[in-house]
N, C-alpha and C positions, 0 to 999 in steps of 0.2 A: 165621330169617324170622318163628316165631311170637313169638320174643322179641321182636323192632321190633316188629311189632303190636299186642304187650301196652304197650309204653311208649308209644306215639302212643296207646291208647286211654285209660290214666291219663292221659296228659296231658292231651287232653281231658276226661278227668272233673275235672281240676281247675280246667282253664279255666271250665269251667260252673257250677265252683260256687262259683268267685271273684266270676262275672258275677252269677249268684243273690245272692249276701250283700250285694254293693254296691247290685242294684235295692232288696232289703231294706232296704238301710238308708236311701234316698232316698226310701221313702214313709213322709208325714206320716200319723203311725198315731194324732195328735191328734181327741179330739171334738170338734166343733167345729160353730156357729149362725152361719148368714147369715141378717141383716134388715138391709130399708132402711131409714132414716129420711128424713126431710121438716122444713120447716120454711118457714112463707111469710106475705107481709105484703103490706100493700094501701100504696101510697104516691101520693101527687097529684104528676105531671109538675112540674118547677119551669123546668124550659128549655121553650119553645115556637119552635118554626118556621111562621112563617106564612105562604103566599104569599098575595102580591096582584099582580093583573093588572089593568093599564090599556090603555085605548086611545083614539083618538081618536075623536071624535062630529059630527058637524055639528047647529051651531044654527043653524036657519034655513039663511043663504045660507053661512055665518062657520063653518070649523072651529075647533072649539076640540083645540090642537092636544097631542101630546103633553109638549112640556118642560114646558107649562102646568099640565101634571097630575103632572109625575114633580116641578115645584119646589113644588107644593101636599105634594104625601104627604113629602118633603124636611122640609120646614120643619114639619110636623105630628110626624114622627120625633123631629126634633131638639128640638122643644117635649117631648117626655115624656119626654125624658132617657135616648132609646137613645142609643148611640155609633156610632159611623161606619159599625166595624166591624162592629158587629151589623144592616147595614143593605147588603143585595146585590143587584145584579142579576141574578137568574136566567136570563133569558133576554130576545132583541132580536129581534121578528119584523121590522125596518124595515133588515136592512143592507141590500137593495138597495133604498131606500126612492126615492134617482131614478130608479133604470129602471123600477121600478114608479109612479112617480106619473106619467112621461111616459105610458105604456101604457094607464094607468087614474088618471085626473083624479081620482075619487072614492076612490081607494087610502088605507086608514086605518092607520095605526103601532099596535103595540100592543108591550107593557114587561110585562115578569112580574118582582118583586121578592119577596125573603127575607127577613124580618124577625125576627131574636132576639128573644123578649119573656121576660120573667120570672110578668108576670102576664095573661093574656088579653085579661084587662079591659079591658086598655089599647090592643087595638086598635078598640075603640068610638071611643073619644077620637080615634086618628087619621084613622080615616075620616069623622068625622065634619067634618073640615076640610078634606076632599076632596072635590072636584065627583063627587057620588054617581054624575050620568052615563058618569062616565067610568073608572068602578069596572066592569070585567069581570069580575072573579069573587074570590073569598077564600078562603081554608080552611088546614086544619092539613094543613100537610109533613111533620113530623116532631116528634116531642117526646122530650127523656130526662130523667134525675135526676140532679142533680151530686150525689149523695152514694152513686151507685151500687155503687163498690166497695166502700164502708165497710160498706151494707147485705149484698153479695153473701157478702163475710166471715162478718158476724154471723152471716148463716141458714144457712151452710154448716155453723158451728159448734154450733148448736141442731141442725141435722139429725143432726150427730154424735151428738150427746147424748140425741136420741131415739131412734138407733139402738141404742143403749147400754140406755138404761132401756126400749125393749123386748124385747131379749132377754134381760134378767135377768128382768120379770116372766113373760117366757113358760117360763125355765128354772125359777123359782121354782115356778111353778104343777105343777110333774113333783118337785120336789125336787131340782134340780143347779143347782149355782151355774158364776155367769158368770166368766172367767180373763180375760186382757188380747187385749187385737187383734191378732188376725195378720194383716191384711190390709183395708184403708182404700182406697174407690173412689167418686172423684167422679163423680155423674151428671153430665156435663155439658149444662146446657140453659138457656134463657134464656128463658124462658116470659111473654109480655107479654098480657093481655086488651089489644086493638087495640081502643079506640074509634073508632067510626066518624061522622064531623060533617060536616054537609050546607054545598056552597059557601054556602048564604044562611044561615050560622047567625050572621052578624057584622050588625048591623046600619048599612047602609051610610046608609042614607036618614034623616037626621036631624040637626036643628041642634044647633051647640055648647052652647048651653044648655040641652040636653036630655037630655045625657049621662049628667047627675047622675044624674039617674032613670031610666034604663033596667035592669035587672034585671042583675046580673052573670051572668057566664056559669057555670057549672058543667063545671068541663074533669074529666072522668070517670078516676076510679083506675083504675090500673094493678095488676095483681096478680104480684108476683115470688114463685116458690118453688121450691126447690132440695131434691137429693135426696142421700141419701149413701147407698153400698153397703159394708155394716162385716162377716169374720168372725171370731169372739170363741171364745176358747179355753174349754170345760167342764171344768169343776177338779171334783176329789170334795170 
């Protein structure tokens, strides 16, 4: 009986110490520096989204009525060299626009459209061939950068590399040098400064030949910056 005992308690002692050597050997007994890096850049919007809203108005006795307004801003698009496609309907407050006009005679249509621009500017020019009346409102929908991922690449890459040259200089400053990376982690984040533009920042109210001279717009940077989580192995 005390013999089993004795060998079930070795065995155990060996089990334990099999389990010991192997935790041993899966801890990373390296030195080792975590820093983040960073890396960010100011870029001008090049896509724009604009909406415009119309509606109908009455002059006088005589509505002036919506297609009137939606083939004016039409032919104003098509003059500055949008394409079709960059030219949408957003939204239709008139589908039920007979039972509404039976119910209420005075019932007015209103049109909210999308417009892709490249350069701002250019919707001066359009509204200005638009019966200003019947301009309900304007403003930025949305904007991006078509060279986004080129740029998201690059500063990902500079963040690497600032990651890099600062823990060498901080290893430096103690006397240990920097060994290669064992471990590479994208912040992920998409960081935009949101400019904020008031519906009357377009100037609605103005004749064609006065375009020339009205002041261009200043559509406000964008500030993109990315972060990288690097750690680098201490060499002697």
């Amino acid at each position: 009986m005390i013999h089993t005992t004795m060998k079930k308690l070795l065995l155990l002692a060996a089990l334990l110490t099999v389990t010991i050597t192997g935790f041993a050997q899966n801890v990373d007994l390296r030195r080792k520096i975590e820093v983040t890096g960073s890396a960010e850049q100011e870029v001008t919007p090049d896509i724009i989204y604009v909406a415009i809203s119309l509606k109908e108005y009455m002059n006088g006795k005589n509505k002036v009525d919506i297609s009137t307004l939606e083939r004016q801003l039409q032919k104003a698009v098509t003059e500055a060299g949008i394409s079709k496609e960059d030219f949408m309907i957003n939204n239709i407050s008139s589908y039920n626009y007979v039972i509404d006009k039976k119910k209420n005679p005075d019932f007015l249509a209103s049109k909210q459209y999308r417009i892709k621009v490249r350069d701002l500017n250019a919707i001066n020019t359009i509204l200005s061939k638009v019966d200003d009346k019947g301009i309900q409102s304007t403003g930025v929908d949305s904007y991006d950068y078509s060279k986004l991922a080129e740029l998201r690449q690059t500063l990902k890459i500079k963040a690497l590399q600032a990651a890099r040259e600062k823990a060498t200089y901080l290893l430096n400053s103690i006397g240990e040098k920097l060994g290669g990376a064992i471990d590479i982690q994208d912040i992920e984040n998409e960081p935009l400064n949101q400019p904020v533009y008031n519906v009357r920042m377009f100037k609605t109210a103005m004749a064609a030949d006065m375009v020339e001279n009205v002041e261009p717009i200043d559509f406000k940077k964008i500030k993109l910056n990315y972060q990288v989580r690097a750690v680098f192995e201490i060499v002697k």
